[in-house]
LOPA-894398 format. One record per atom (N, C-alpha, C): residue in one letter; x, y, z. Coordinates in steps of 0.2 Angstrom, whole numbers, plus 5000, padded with zeros to 4 digits. Layout:
% residues N
AXYZ ...
% end
This chain:
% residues 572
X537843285024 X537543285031 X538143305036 X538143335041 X538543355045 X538343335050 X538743295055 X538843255061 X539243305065 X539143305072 X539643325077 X539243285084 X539943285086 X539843265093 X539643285099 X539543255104 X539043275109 X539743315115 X539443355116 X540043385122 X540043345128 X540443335131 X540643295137 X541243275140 X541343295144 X541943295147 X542143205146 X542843195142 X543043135142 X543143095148 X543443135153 X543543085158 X543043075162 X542543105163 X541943105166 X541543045164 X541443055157 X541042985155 X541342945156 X542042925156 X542342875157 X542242825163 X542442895168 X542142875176 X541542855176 X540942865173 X540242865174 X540042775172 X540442765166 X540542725162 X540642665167 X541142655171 X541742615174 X541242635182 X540942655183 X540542655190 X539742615187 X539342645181 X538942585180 X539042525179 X539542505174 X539742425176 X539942415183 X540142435186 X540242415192 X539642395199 X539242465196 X538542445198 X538142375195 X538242365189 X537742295185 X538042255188 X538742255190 X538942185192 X538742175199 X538842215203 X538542205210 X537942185209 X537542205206 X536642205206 X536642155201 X536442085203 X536242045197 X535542065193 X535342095196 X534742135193 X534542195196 X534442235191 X534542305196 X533742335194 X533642385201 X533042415200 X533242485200 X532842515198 X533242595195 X533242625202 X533542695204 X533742725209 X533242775208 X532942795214 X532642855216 X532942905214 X532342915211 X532743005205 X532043055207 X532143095207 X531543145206 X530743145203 X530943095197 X530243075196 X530143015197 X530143005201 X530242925205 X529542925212 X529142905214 X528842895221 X529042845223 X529342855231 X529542845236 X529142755235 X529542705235 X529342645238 X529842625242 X529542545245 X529842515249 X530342485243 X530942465248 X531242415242 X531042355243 X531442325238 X531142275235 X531442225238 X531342135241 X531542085241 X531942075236 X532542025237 X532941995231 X532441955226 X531941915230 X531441845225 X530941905221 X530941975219 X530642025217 X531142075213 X531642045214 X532242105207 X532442055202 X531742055197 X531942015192 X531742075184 X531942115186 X532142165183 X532742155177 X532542165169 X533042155165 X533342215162 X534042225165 X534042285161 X534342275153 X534042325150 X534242335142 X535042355142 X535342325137 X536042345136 X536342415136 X536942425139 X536942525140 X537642525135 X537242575130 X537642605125 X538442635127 X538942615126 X539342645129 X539942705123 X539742705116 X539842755112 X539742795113 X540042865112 X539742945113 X539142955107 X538742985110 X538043015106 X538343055102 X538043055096 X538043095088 X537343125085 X537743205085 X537043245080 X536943215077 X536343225072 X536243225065 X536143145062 X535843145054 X535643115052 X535043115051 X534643035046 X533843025045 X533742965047 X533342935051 X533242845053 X532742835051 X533042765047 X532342755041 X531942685044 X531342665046 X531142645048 X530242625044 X530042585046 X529442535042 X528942545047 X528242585046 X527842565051 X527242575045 X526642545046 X525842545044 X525842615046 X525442675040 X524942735046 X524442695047 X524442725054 X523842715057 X523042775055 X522342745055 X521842765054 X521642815058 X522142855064 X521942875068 X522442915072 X522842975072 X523243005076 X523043015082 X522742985087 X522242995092 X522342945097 X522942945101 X522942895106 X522642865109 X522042915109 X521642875115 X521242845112 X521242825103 X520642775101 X520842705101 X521442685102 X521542615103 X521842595097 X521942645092 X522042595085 X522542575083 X522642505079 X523042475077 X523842505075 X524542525076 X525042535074 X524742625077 X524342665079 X524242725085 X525042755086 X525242715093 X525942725096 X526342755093 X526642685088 X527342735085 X527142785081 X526542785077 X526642865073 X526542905078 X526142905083 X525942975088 X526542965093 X527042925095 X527442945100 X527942975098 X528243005093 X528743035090 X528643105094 X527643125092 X527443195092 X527343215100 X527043165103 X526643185109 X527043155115 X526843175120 X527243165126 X526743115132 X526943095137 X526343075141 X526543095148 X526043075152 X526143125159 X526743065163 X526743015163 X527242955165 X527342905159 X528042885159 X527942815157 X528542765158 X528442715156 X528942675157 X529642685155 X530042685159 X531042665159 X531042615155 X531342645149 X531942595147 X532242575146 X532642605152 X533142575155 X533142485155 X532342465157 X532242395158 X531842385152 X531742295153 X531242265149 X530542275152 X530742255156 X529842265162 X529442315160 X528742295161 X528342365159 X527842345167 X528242375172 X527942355178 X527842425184 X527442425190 X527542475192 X528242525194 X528742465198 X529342495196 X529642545193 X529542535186 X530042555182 X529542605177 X528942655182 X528742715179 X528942745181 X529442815177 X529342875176 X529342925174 X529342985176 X529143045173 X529443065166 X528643075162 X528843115156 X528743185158 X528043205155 X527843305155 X527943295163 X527643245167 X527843245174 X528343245176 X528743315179 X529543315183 X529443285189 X528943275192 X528943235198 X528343245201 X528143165207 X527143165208 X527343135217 X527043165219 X526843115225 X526043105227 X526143045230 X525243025233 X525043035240 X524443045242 X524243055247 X524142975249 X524242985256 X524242925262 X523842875260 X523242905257 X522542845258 X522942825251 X523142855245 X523242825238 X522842875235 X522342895236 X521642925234 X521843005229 X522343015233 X522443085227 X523343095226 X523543095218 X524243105215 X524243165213 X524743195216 X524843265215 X525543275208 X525243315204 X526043315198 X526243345198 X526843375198 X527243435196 X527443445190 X527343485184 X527543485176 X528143515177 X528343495169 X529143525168 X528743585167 X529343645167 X529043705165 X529443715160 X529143785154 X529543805149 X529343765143 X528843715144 X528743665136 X528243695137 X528443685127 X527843715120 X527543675119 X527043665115 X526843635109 X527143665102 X527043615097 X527343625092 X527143695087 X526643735090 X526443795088 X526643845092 X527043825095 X527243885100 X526843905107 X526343855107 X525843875110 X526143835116 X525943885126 X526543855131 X525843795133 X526243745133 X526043675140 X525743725146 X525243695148 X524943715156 X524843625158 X524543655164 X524143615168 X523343605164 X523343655161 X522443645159 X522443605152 X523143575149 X523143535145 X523143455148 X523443445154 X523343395155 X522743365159 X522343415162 X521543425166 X521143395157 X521243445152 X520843415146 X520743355144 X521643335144 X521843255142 X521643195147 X521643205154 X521243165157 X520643145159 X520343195157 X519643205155 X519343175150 X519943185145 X519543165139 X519843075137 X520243055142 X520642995140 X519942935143 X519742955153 X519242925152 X518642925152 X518442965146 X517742965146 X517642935140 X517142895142 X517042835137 X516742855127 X516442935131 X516142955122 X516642965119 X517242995122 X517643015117 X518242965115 X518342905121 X519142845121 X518842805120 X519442775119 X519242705117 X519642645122 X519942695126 X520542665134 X520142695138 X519642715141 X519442735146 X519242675151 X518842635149 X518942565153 X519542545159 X519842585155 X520742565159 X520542615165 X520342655166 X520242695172 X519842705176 X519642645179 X518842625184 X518942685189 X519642695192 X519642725200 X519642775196 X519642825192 X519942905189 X519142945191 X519042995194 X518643035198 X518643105194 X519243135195 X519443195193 X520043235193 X520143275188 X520743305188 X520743385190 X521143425195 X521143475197 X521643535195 X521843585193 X522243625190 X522443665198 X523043625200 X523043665205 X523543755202 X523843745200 X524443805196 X524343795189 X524743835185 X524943825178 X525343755177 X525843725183 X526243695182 X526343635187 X525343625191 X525343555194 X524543545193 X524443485193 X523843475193 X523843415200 X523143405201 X523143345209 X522343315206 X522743245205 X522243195202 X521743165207 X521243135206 X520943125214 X520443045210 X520543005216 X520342935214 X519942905219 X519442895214 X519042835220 X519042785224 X519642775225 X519842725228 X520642725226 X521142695230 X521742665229 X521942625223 X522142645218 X522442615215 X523042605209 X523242515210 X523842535206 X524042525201 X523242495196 X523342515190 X523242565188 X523042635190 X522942695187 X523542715184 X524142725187 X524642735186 X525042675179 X524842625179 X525142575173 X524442605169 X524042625168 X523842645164 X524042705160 X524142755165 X524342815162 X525142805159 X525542765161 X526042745157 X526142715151 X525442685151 X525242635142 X525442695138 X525742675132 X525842715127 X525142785121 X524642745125 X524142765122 X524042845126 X524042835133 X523942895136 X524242945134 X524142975131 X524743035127 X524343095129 X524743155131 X524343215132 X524243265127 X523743295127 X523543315118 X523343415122 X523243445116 X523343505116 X522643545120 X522343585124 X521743585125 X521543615119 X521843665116 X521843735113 X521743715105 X521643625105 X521643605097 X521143555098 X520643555104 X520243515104 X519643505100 X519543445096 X519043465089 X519443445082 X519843455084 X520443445077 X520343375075 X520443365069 X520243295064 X520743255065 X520643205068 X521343175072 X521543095065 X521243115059 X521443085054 X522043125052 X522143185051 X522543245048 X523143255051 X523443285048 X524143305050 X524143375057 X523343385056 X523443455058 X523343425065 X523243365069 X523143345074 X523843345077 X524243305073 X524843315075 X525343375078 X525043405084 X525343465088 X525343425094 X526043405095 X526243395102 X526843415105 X527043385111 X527643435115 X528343385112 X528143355111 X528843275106 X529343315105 X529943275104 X530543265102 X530643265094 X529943255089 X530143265081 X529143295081 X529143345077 X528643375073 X528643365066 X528043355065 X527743315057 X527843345054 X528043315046 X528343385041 X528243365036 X527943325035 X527443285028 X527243215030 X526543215028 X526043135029 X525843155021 X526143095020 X525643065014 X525442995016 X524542985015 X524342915018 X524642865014 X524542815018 X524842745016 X525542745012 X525742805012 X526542805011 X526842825014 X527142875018 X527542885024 X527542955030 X527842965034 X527643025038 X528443035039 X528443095038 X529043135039 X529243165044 X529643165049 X529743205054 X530343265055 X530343315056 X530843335058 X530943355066 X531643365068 X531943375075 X531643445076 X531343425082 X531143475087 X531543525092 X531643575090 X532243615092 X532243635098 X531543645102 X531343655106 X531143615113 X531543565109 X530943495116 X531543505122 X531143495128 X531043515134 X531643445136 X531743395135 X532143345138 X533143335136 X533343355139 X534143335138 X534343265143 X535043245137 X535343195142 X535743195149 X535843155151 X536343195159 X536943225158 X536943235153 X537643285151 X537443345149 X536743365149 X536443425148 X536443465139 X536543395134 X536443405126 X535643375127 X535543415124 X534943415121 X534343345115 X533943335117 X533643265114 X533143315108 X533143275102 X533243235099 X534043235096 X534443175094 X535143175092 X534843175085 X534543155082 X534343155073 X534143205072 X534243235067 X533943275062 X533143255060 X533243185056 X532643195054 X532643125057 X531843095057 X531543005056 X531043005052 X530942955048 X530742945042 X530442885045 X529542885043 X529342795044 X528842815039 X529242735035 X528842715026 X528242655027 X527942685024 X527442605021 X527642555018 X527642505020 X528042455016 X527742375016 X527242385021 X526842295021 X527142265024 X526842185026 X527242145030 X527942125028 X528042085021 X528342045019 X529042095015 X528542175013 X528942205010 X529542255015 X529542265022 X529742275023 X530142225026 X530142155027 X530742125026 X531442135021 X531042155015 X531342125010 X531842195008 X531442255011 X531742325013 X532342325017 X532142285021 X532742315026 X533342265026 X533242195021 X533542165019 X534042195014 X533842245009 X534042265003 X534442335006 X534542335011 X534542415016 X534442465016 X533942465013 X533242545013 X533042555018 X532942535025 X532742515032 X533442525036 X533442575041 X533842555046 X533442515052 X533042525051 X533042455060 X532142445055 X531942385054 X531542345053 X530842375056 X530742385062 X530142405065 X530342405073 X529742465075 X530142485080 X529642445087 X529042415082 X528742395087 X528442305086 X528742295080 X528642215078 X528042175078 X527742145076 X527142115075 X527542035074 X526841985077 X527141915076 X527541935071 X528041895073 X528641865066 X528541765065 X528541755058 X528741685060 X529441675056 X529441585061 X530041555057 X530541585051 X530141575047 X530241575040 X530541655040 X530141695040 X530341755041 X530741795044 X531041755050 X531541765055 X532141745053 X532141695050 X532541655045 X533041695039 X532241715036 X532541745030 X533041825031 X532541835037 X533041925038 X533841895041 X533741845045 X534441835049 X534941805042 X534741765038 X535141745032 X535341825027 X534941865026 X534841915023 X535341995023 X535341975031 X535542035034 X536042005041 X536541955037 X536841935044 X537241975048 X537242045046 X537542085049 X537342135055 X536642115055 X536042135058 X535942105064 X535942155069 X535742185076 X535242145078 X535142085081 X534242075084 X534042065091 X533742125092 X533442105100 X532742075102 X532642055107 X532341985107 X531842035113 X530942015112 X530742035114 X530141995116 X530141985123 X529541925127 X528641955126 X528341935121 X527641965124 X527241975128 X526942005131 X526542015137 X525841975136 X525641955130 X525041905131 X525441825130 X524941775135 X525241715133 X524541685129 X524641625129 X524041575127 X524041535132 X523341505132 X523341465136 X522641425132 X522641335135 X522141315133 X521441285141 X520941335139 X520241335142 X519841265142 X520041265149 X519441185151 X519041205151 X518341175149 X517841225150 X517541155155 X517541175161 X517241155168 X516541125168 X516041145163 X515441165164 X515341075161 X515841035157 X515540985151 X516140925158 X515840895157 X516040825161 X516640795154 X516940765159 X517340715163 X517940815166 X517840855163 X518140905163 X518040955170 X517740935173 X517340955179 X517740925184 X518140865181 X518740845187 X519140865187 X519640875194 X520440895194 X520740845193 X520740795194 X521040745194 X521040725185 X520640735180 X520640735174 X521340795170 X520940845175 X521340915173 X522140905173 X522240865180 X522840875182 X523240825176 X522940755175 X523240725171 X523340735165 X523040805162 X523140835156 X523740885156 X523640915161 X523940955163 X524940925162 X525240865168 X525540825168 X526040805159 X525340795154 X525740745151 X526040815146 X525840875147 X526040945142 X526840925142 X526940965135 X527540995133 X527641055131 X528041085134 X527941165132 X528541195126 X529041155126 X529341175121 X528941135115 X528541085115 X528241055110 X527741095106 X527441115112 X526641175110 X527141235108 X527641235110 X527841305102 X528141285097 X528341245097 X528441235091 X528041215087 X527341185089 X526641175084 X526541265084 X526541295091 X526241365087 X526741395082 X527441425083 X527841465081 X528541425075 X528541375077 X529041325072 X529541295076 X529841355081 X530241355086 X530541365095 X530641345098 X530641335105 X530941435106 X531141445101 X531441525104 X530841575103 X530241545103 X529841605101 X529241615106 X529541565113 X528941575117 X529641555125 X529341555130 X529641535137 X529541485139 X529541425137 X529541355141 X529741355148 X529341325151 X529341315157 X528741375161 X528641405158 X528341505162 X527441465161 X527241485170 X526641485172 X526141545164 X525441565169 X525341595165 X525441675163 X525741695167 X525941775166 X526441755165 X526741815162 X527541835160 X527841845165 X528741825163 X529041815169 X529241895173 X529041955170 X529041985174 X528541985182 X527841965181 X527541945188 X527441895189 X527441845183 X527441775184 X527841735190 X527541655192 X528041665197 X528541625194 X529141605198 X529841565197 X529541505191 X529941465187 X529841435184 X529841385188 X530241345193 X530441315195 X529741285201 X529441355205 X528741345206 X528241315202 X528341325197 X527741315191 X527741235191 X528541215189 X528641145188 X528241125196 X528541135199 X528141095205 X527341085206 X526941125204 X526341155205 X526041105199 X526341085193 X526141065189 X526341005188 X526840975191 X526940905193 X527440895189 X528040955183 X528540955179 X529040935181 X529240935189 X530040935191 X530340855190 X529840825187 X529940735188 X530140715180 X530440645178 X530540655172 X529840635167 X529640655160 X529240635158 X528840565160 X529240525161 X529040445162 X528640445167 X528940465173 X528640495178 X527940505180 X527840565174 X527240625173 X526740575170 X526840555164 X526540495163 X526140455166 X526440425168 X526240355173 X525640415178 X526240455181 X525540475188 X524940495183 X525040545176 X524340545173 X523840475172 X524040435170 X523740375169 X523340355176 X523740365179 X523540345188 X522940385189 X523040435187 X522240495190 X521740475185 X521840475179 X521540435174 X520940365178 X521640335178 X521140255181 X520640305188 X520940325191 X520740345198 X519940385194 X520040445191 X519440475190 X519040405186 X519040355183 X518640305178 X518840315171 X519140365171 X519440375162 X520040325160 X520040285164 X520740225160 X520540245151 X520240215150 X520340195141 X519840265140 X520240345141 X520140395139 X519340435139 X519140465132 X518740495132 X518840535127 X518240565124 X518140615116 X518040665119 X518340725114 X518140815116 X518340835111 X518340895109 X518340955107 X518740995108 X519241015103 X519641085103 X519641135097 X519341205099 X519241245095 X519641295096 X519941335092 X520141405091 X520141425085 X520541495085 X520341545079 X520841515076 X520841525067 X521141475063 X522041505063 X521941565065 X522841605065 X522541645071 X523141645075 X523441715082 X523441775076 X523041815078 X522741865077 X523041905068 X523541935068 X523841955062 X524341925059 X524541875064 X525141835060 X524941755059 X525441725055 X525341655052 X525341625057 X525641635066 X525641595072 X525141555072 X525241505073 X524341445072 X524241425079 X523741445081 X523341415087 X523341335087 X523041325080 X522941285077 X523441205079 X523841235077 X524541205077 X524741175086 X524641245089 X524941195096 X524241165096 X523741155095 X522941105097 X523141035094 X523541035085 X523940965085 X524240925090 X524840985092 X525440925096 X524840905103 X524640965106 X524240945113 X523740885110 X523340865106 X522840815104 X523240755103 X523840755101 X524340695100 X524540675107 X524740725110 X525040685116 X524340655121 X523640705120 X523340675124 X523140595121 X523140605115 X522940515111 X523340475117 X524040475113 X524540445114 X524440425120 X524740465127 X524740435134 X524140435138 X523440485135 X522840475141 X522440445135 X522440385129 X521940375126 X521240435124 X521440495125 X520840545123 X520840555117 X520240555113 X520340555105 X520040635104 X520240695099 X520140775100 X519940755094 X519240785094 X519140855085 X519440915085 X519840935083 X519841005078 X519741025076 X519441105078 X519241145073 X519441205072 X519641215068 X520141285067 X519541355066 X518841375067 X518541425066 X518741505066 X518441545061 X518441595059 X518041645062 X517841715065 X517241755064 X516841715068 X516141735064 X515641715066 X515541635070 X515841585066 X515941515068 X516041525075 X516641545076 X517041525083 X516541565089 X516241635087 X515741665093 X515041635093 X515041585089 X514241545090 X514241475095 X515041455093 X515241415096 X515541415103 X515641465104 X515941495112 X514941505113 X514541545110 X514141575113 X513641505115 X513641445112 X513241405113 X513541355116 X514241355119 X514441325124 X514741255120 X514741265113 X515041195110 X515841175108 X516141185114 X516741165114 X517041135122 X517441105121 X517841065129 X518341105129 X518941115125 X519541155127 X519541225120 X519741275123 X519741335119 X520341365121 X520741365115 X521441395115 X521441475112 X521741505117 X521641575115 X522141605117 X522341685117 X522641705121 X522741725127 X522941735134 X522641765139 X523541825139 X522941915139 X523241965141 X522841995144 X523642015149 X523242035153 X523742115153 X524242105149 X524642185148 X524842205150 X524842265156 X525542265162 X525142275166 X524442245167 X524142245175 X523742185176 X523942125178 X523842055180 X522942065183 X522842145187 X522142135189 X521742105183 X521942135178 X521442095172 X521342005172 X521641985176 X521541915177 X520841915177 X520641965181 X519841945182 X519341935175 X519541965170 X519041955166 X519041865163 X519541855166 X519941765164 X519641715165 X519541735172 X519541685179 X519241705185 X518841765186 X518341795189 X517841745186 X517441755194 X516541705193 X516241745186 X516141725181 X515641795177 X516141825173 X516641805173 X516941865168 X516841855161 X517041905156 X516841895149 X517441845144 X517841865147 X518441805146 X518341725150 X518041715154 X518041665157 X517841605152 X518241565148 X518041525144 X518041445148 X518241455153 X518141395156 X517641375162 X517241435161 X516641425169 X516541435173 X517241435175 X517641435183 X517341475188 X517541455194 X517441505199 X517441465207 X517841535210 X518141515215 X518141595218 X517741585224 X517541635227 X518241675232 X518741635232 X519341655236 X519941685231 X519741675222 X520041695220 X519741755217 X519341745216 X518841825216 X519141885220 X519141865228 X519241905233 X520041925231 X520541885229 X521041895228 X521041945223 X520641925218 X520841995211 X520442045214 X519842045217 X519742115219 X520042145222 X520542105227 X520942145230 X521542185226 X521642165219 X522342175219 X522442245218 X521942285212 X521942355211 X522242395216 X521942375225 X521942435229 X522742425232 X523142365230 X523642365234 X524242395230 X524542435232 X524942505230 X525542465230 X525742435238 X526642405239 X526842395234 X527042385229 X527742335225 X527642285229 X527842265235 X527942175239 X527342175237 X526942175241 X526442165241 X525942145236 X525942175232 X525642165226 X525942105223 X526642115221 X526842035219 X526541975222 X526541975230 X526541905233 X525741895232 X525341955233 X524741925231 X524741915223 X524941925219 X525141895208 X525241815211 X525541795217 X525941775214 X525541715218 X525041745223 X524541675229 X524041675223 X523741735219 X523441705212 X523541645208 X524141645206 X524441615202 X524341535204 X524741545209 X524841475214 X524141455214 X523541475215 X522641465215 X522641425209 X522941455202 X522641455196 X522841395193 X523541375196 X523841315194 X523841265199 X523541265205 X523241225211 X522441195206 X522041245205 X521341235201 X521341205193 X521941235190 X521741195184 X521241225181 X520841295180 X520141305176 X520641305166 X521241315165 X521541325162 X522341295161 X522541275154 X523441235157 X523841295153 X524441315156 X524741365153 X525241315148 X525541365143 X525641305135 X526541375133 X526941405139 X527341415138 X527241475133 X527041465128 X526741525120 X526841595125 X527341635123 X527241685123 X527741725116 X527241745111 X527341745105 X527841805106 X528741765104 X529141835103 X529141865099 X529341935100 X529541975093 X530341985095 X530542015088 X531342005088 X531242105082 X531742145086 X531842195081 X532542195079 X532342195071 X533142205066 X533342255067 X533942275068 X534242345067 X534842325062 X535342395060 X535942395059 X536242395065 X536942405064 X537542415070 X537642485074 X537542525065 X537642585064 X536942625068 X536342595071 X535842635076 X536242605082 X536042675084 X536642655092 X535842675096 X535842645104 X535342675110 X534842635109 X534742575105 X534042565104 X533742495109 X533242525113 X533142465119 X532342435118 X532342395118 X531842385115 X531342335123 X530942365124 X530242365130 X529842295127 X529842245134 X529242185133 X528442225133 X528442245129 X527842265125 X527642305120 X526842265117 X526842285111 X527042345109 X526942385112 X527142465111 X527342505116 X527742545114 X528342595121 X528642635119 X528742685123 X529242725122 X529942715117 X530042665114 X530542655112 X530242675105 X529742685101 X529542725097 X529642775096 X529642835099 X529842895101 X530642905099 X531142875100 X531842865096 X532242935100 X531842975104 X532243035104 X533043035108 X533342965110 X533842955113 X534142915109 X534142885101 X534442875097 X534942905092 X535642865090 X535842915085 X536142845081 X536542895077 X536642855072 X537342865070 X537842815071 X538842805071 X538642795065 X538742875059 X538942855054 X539842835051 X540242815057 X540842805056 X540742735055 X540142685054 X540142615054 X539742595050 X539342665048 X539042655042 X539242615037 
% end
């Protein structure tokens, strides 16, 4: 294998080098600079730049090489079906009209921009985003990119017979072919989840000209990406080769992809530990699914030489009062439950350990969530436990519950595909309510059927679940909306309704925050739900020897794609 180095004037990188530290140091948290594919916002408040940025590679980039890598195939090459592990095998191939920087961890409106989109602006009302395409991209058959591919792809992303992500796009109206190389999107209304929409990983733009194509097959596989498939054998691996032709260089004007080839194997959960353990694996997975204890353990013991970046998820848990069943109808009941919680306790019943969630954090992620320090206030946290105690007791006597009360806690018996146990935080939470409010808890860990008959029939008091809401907090509403399908606790508060419907149409960045954030304060003012810190982290293994790799607070991101990775094999 032959490596060569990236051209670039030494001193210049140098310079460029010694002016962005300089920049990070000044900016205790920095928001990206207006670039070209940037729309014009206001800036931000300092209590609103809680932007993390990813660590910046300061090694010169290198050609060549293979990066071996672990993912499930997925059932479906087809972005817009929604399917399991989808992402990383379709992001290599396909492009999307924006998405997010990762430059940052955030996956917030800030930090979109432009992919096939070289740059967009929006009209006054919000109502219609004009795009401008890069020009000069193919598809992998040679065939040129227009505007009529992405008229096809948004077409066909929200319409419900054909996606399985259309839901995501209430406001979306129509798309217009203004040239070969702009289109002008037109929306029902304001809004600013469209655009977090279209930067989800799933919205990928597909080819018109291969519309019909068996999106199980390899032959689906034609997009404008940075690597072209070049062998799929199912449930054992997909092959890719560097795409000579892709349309994106770095700011020194070398040309992306830096590898030659990427390689993603079948390997199963446990087996792809034990892969990347034995060093058949250069980075473990690029998109990580629950990890536990045990198995965090075993790779960091295994592979202590090993690289790991730590990554917050974007769904929380939280545990559902259900408002409808008395004594639970009270706030003052609520609040003294609330009070005696521990948040690093409840992860460690869910995950083993306090690094696997965010102690202290309301219920969104700290990227919209508010301050932590707010939350303690709001929840009655800022006092010592002795404190918390006693004043729950005090509401207790107050509401008539002195010598407690019985209920019910239900959840699914495992968070979702990992051994995280719902289960587990319902232990600690039922002991500490024994212990300090006299409240005595059944437990029932249900499965399938069980658990939807017992939601459907109303026979549970608190229901631990997850609450995702992804990169657009509007989805609160299905939560915590009068009526909503998520609403496990009954709730409803007519000023908070107003608030989530308003939040879609407000475009600002401020704005929109400070209304996240008067929600927020609502939620934890009301108590329909207690937030339990659980934000199940993932953590991705790498070698040393993968150099650029940044890994996004969410499930799935552009950091799949790898097209600005390489590989020091001087450290190999």
């Amino acid at each position: 294998m032959i490596y060569r180095r990236l051209s670039v004037n030494k001193w210049l990188f140098d310079t460029i080098i010694v002016l962005s530290l300089i920049l990070l140091l000044a900016c205790s948290l920095v928001v990206k600079e207006k670039s070209p594919e940037a729309i014009p916002q206001a800036p931000v408040p300092t209590e609103f730049k809680r932007l993390t940025p990813n660590l910046v590679e300061t090694s010169m980039p290198v050609y060549g090489g293979t990066l071996t890598v672990s993912l499930p195939t997925p059932r479906s090459f087809d972005g817009h079906q929604n399917v399991g592990y989808g992402p990383p095998a379709v992001l290599p191939t396909f492009n999307q009209l924006v998405m997010f920087d990762n430059t940052y961890k955030e996956c917030v409106p800030e930090t979109i921009i432009g992919d096939l989109a070289e740059s967009w602006e929006q009209s006054q009302d919000g109502t219609e985003i004009t795009f401008r395409l890069h020009q000069g991209v193919t598809w992998h058959d040679g065939m040129p990119f227009t505007a009529d591919d992405v008229v096809y792809s948004l077409d066909k992303m929200t319409d419900p017979k054909r996606s399985a992500i259309s839901e995501r796009f209430p406001a979306y109206e129509s798309t217009e072919r203004t040239n070969d190389n702009t289109v002008k999107i037109n929306l029902k209304y304001a809004s600013a989840g469209f655009l977090l929409a279209l930067a989800n990983p799933d919205s990928v733009i597909q080819a018109q000209h291969l519309a019909g194509t068996d999106d199980t097959s390899a032959d689906f596989m034609i997009g404008t990406g940075p690597w072209i498939l070049n062998e799929y054998l199912p449930r054992v691996h997909l092959k890719y080769k560097r795409n000579p032709s892709y349309f994106k260089k770095d700011r020194y004007g070398n040309q992306f992809p830096y590898l030659d080839e990427l390689y993603f194997v079948q390997t199963g959960s446990t087996g792809g530990d034990d892969a990347f353990v034995a060093g058949q694996l250069d980075v473990r997975s690029a998109y990580v699914s629950g990890i536990t204890l045990d198995r965090y353990q075993y790779m960091k013991k295994g592979a202590p030489e090993a690289l790991i970046e730590p990554k917050s998820s974007e769904a929380g848990v939280a545990l559902y009062l259900n408002m409808k069943h008395k004594p639970l109808d009270d706030i003052r009941v609520r609040r003294a439950m609330g009070l005696i919680i521990d948040q690093r306790n409840l992860i460690v019943g869910h995950s083993g350990d306090p690094i696997f969630g965010i102690p202290g954090q309301g219920f969104l992620q700290p990227a919209f969530g508010l301050p932590k320090g707010e939350v303690a206030k709001f929840m009655g946290w800022d006092v010592p436990m002795e404190d918390r105690i006693a004043e729950a007791q005090r509401l207790m006597t107050e509401a008539g519950y002195a010598d407690g009360f019985q209920l019910n806690m239900i959840s699914s018996a495992a968070a979702g595909q990992t051994t995280q146990d719902y289960v587990g935080t319902n232990l600690v939470f039922a002991d500490a309510l024994r212990r300090y409010l006299k409240i005595n808890c059944e437990i029932y860990p249900l499965t399938g059927a069980e658990l939807t008959l017992r939601l459907k029939e109303d026979k549970y008091d608190i229901y631990t679940n997850a609450l995702d809401v992804g990169q657009d907090p509007a989805q609160l509403l299905a939560y915590f909306g009068s009526g909503g399908q998520g609403n496990y606790s009954h709730y409803s508060n007519i000023d908070l309704d107003i608030l989530l419907g308003e939040l879609d149409i407000i475009i600002n960045p401020i704005k929109r925050q400070e209304q996240i954030w008067e929600i927020e304060r609502l939620l934890l003012t009301d108590l329909p739900a207690l937030p339990t810190g659980i934000f199940p982290m993932r953590f991705m293994f790498y070698y040393p020897y993968v150099k650029n790799l940044r890994y996004m607070n969410a499930l799935y991101s552009n950091v799949c794609r790898f097209e600005d990775v390489w590989i020091d094999n001087s450290i190999k």
